[in-house]
N, C-alpha and C positions, 0 to 999 in steps of 0.2 A: 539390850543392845550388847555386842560383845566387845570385849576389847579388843586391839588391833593384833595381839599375837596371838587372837583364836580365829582371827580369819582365814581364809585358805587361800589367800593372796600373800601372808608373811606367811604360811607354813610352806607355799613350795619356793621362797625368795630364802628359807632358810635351809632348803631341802637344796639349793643348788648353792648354797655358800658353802656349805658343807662340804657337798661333792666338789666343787671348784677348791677348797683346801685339800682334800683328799689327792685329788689328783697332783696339784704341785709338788707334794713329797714324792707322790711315787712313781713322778716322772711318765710324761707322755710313751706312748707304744711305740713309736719311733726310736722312741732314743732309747729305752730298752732293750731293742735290739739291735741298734747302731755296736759293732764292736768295741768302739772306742769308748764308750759307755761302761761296760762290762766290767767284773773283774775277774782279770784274766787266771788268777790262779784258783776261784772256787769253778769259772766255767771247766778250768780241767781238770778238776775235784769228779765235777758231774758227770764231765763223759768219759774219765776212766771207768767210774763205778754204773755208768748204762754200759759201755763195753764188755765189764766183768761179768754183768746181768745177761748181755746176749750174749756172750759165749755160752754160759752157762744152760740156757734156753736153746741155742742152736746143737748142743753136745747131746739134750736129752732128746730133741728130736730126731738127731741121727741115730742115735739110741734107740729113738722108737718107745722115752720113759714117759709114764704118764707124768702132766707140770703139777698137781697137786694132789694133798692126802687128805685125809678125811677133818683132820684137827690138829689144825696149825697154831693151838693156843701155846703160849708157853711151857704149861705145866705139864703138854704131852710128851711123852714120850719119844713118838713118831709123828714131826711135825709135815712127813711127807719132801718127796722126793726134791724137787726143787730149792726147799728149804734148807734143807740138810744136807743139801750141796754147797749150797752159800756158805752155812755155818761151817762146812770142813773146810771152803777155802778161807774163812775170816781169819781159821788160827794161824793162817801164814800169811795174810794182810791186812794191816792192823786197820786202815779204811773200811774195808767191807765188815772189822768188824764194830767202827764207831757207826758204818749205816746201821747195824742191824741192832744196833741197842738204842737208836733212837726211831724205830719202829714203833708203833703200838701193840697194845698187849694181843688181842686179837690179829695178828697177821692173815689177812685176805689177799691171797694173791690172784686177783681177778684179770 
């Protein structure tokens, strides 16, 4: 006979207590995107640095550059175009260059 915490009637009563505390931290979808919610100085954290990202993206397409190089690892060399665009504007904004050291080591820009 099993005991009651191998039944599959307390594993999904534990499977939604769980997700029922989960969700109370991390706050309903509503109100995640309610602005009042928000905080207002990392959301303009974000979308200076997606602004800085599409400029950077709209410059190469009027360029006509290709967005990526062959090896975007760190140890290269030539981590390709788009990258090494980033990286020449990060020496003059110190944000684009705390994003891009918290990147992973493999940079795939997909």
């Amino acid at each position: 006979m099993k005991s009651h915490s191998d039944t599959d009637v307390h594993k999904e009563a534990e499977i939604a207590r769980v997700t029922w505390t989960y969700v109370q931290k991390v706050r309903r979808v509503d109100q995640q995107l309610d602005p009042s919610y928000l905080d207002k100085k990392l959301v303009s954290e974000h979308k200076q640095h997606l602004l800085t990202v599409l400029d950077v993206i709209l410059f190469r397409v009027e360029q006509k550059i290709a967005l990526r190089g062959d090896d975007e690892s760190k140890e290269s060399l030539n981590k390709g175009n788009f990258f090494e665009l980033l990286t020449l504007l990060s020496k003059y904004d110190k944000s684009i260059q705390e994003r891009l050291d918290k990147l992973p080591k493999m940079r795939k820009m997909i």
